[in-house]
Wavefront OBJ file of the C-alpha trace (Angstrom):
o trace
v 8.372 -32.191 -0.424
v 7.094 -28.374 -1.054
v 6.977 -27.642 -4.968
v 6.478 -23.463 -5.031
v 5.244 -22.349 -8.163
v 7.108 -19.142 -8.521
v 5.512 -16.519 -11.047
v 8.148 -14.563 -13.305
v 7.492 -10.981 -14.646
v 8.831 -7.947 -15.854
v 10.565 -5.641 -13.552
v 8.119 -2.931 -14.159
v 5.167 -5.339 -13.608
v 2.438 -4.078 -11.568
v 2.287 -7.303 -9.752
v 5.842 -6.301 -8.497
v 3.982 -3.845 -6.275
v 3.099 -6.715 -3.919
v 5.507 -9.586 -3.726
v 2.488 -11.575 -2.276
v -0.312 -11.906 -4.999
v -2.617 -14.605 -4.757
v -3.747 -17.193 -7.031
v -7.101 -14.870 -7.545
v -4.794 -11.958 -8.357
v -2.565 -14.118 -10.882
v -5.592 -15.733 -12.635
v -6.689 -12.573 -14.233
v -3.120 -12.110 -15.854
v -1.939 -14.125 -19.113
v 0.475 -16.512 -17.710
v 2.618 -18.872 -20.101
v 2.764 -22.235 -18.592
v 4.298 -25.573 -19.463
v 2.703 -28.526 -21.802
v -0.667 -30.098 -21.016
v -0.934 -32.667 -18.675
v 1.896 -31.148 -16.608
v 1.808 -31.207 -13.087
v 2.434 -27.652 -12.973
v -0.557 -26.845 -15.406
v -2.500 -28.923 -13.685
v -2.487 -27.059 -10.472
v -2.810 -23.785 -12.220
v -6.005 -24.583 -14.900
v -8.305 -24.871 -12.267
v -7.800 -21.069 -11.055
v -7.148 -19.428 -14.113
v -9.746 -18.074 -16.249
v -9.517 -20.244 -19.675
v -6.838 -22.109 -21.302
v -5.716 -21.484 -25.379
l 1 2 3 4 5 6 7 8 9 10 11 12 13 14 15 16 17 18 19 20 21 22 23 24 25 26 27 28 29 30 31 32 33 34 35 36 37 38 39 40 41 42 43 44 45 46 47 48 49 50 51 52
């Protein structure tokens, strides 16, 4: 089974620009994720550029 992670922003967003930003591209924005130990954050901390 597929599990897309699916980035939300604001409609004004530059990231809107391109509605195919990679995981490089999304790594360098502040991103609100779910609890640790989360699947989800899981996948993301490894690509994203420090965790608070």
């Amino acid at each position: 089974m597929e599990n897309p992670l699916i980035a939300i922003a604001h409609p004004e967003h530059p990231l809107l620009k391109n509605k195919n930003n990679s995981i490089k591209v999304l790594a360098k924005e502040t991103l609100i994720t779910r609890e640790q130990g989360s699947g989800t954050r899981i996948t993301i901390a490894p690509h994203h550029r420090h965790e608070v």
